[in-house]
N, C-alpha and C positions, 0 to 999 in steps of 0.2 A: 504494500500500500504506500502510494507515492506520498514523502514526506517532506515538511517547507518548515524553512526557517525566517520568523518575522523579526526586524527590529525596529524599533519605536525610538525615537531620541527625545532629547528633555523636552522641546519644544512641544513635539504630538502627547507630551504626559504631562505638562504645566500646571494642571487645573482639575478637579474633581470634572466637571463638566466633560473636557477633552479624554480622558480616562473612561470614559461613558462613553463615547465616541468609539474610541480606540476598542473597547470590548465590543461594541456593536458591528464594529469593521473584523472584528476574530471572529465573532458569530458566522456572519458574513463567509469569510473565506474558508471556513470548517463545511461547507456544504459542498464544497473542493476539496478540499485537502483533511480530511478526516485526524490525521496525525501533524499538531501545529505547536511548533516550538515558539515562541515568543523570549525576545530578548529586550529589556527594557533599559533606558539608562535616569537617573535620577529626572525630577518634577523641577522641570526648569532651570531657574539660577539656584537649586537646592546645594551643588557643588561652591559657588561662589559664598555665599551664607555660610557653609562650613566653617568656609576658609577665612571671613570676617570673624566669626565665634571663634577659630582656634588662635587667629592674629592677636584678639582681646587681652588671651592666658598667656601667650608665649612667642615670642618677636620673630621667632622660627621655630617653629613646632618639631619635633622630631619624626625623620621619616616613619616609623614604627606606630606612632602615637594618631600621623597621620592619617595611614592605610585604613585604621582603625575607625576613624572619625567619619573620612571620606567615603568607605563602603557602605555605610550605614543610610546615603542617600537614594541607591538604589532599593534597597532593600521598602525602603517606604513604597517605593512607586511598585514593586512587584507584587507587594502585599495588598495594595488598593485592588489595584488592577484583577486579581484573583476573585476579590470581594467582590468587586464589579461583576463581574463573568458568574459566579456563584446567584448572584441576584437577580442574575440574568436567564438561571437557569440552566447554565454551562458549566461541566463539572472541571474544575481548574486548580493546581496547585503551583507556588512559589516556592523556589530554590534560589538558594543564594550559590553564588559562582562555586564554592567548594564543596556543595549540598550537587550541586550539577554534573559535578566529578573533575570541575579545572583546575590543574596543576599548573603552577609556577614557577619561574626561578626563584632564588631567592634574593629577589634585589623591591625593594620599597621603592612605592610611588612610581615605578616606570620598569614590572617587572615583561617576561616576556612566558608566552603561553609555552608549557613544554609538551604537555600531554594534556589528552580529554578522555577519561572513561565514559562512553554512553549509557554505561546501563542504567544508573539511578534514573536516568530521563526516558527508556526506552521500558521501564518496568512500569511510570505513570502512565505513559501513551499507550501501553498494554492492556491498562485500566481504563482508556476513555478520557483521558484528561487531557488538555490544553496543560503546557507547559509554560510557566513563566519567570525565567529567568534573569536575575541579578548580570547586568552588563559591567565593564571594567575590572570586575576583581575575581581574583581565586584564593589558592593556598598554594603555599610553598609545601617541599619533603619535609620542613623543618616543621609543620605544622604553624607558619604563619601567616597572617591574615595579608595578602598583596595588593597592590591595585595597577593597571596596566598603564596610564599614561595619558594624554592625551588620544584621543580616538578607539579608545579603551572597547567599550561595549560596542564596537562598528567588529574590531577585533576579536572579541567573545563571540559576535554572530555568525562567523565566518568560520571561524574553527568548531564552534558546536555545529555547522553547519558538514563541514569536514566530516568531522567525526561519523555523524547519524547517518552519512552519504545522502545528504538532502539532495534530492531534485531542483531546489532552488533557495538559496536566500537572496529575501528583499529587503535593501534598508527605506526603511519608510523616514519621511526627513520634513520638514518646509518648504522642500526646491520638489520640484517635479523633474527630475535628472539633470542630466549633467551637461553644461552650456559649453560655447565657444571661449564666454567670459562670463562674469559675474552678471547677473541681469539684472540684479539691482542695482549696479553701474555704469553698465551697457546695455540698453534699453533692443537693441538690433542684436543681441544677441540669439545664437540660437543653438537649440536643441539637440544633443545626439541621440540617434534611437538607437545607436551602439556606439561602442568605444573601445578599442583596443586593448586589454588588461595594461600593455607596454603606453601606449600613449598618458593612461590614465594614471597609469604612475608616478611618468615626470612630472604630471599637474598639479598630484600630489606634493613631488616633493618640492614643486616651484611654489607652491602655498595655494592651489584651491583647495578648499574646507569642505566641499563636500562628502570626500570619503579619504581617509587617513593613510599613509603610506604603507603602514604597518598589515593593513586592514588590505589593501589589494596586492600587497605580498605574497599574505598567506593566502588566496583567492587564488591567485595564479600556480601557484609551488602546488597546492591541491585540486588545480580544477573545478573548484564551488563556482556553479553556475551562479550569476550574480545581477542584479536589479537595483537600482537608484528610483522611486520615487516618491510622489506626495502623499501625506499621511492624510492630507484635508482637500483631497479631492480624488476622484476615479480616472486622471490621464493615464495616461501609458508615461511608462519610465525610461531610462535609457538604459540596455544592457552591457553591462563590462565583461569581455572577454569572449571565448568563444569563439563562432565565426556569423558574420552577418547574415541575416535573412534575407532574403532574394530580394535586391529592388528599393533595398535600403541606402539610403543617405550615409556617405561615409566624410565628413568635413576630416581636412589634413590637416589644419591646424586650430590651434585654442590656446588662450592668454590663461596666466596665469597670475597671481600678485600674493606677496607677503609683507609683514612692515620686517622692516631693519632700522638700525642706526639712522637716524637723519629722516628715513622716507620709508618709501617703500621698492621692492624691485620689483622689477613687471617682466615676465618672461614670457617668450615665445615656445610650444612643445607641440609635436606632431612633426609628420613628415611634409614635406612641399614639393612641389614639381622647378622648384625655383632652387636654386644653391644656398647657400649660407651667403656666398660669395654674392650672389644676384639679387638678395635679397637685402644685406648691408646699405648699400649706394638708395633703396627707398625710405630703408628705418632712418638712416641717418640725414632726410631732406624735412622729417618732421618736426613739428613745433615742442619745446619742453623734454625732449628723448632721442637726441642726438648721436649719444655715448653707447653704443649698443657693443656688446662683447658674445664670445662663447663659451659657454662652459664644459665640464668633462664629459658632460652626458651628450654636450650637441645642441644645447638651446640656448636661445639667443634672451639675454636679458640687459635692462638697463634700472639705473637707479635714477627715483625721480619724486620731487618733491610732494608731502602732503596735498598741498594746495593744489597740485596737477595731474595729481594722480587719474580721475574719473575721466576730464578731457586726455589724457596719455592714453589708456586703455580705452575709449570710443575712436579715437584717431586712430590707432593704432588698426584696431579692428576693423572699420572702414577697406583700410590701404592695404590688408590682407586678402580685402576680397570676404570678410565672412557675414555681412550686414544681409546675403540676399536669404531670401525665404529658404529654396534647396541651395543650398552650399554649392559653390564649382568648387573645382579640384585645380582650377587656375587662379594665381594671383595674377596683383599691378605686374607690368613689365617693367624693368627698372628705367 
């Protein structure tokens, strides 16, 4: 019986109301997918509030004291979340990452996933139950309590995903997949209905936020078939990895941006029908982004003022060629 792994992030769990939601959309896809693992990550800026309450006690909290504090966010949200779905009629239990069977290194605050046993989650699904699992954290050999890092529970879903041999995980998120550029600052941005697990990576590691580096590592290393979308509506998402469907839109390139010292860097990732070399002599005719280099991986970045950022990445974008509806596979000529 084909089995899916769902992830929720803070956003889609913010609020009792959204939590209601989100059980109603489990409901929903278990008329599908009979055997449904759910991965949750804490209720909003519940991780920030933490971390204000720990700053109060101690100027730098102890990584050990920390794991401790910061697991405890998920934890709340997988417990409602069950509640929900019980109320709903829907028989459902919560596990906390070490309840789930995920093992750790032993390193606090940014450990990395070593092992997953399925069984405790394949004995509930055995039973009829919706699973709902604690994202970001597990247990180390040492028996300590870990937490994985930024992109943490995108990370948990992928390898529980691994593990159970899902048929598919979906991260469910606030973006409805994975863009050109950010669309809330490139309005002409657009949509992949696939994305290369390798393209999606450097975007990652160029600073989109959509999904964590770590998290389409392990996606590709184990072949977890993979999905990007909205938690607050029914579009279609974008797939990472795999091979396209027939007929599909494949854009070559997509911007990227992270802050740094001073600004931010805005990077160029994918492939082009244009050179590095061909395409230099156009980056460097723009307004505000001049300075454009290469880095070890092959993608073309510059660094560029706060204040210029939104107009840098809409210019930019434009003169790549990606503002139209179907994407070419041609840019500007230089």
């Amino acid at each position: 019986m084909a089995l899916v792994v769902q992830k929720y992030g803070g956003t889609s769990v913010a609020s009792v109301d959204r939590i209601r939601k989100v059980a109603d959309r489990i409901i929903l896809a278990r008329q599908t997918h009979q055997r449904l693992v759910v991965v949750l990550s804490a209720m909003g800026n519940t991780t920030n509030k933490l971390k204000e309450l720990a700053e109060q006690i101690a100027e730098k909290p102890a990584d050990r004291e920390w794991d401790m504090l910061a697991s405890t966010g998920e934890q709340v949200s997988i417990a409602l979340l069950a509640m929900a779905l019980r109320q709903k009629g829907c028989e459902a239990v919560s596990l906390t990452g070490w309840q789930a069977g995920i093992t750790t290194q032993a390193k606090h605050t940014d450990a990395r996933i070593q092992s997953v046993d399925p069984s405790p989650i394949h004995k509930h699904l055995d039973a009829g139950k919706v699973v709902i699992v604690a994202g970001y954290q597990g247990i180390s050999e040492q028996g300590e309590i870990t937490t994985l890092g930024r992109g943490g529970s995108d990370t948990s879903a992928v390898a529980l995903a691994a593990a159970l041999q899902a048929e598919l995980c979906e991260i469910l998120t606030d973006v409805d997949g994975v863009y050109t550029a950010d669309p809330r600052l490139v309005p002409a941005a657009q949509k992949f209905s696939w994305i290369s697990a390798e393209q999606m990576l450097l975007l990652s590691r160029m600073g989109a936020a959509v999904l964590h580096a770590r998290c389409v590592e392990h996606a590709r290393k184990h072949q977890v078939p993979l999905v990007v979308r909205s938690s607050f509506s029914t579009e279609e998402g974008t797939r990472v990895g795999g091979e396209p469907s027939t007929g599909s839109d494949r854009p070559r390139l997509a911007l990227a941006h992270r802050e740094e010292l001073g600004g931010y860097r805005v990077a160029i990732a994918g492939e082009s029908p244009l050179s590095t070399w061909e395409l230099l002599p156009v980056l460097r005719r723009l307004p505000h982004a001049n300075s454009w280099k290469k880095n070890e991986e092959g993608c073309l970045y510059t660094h560029v003022h706060p204040s210029a950022l939104k107009n840098v990445l809409r210019v930019v974008h434009t003169a790549l060629g990606l503002d139209e509806k179907i994407i070419q596979t041609k840019a500007v000529t230089p």
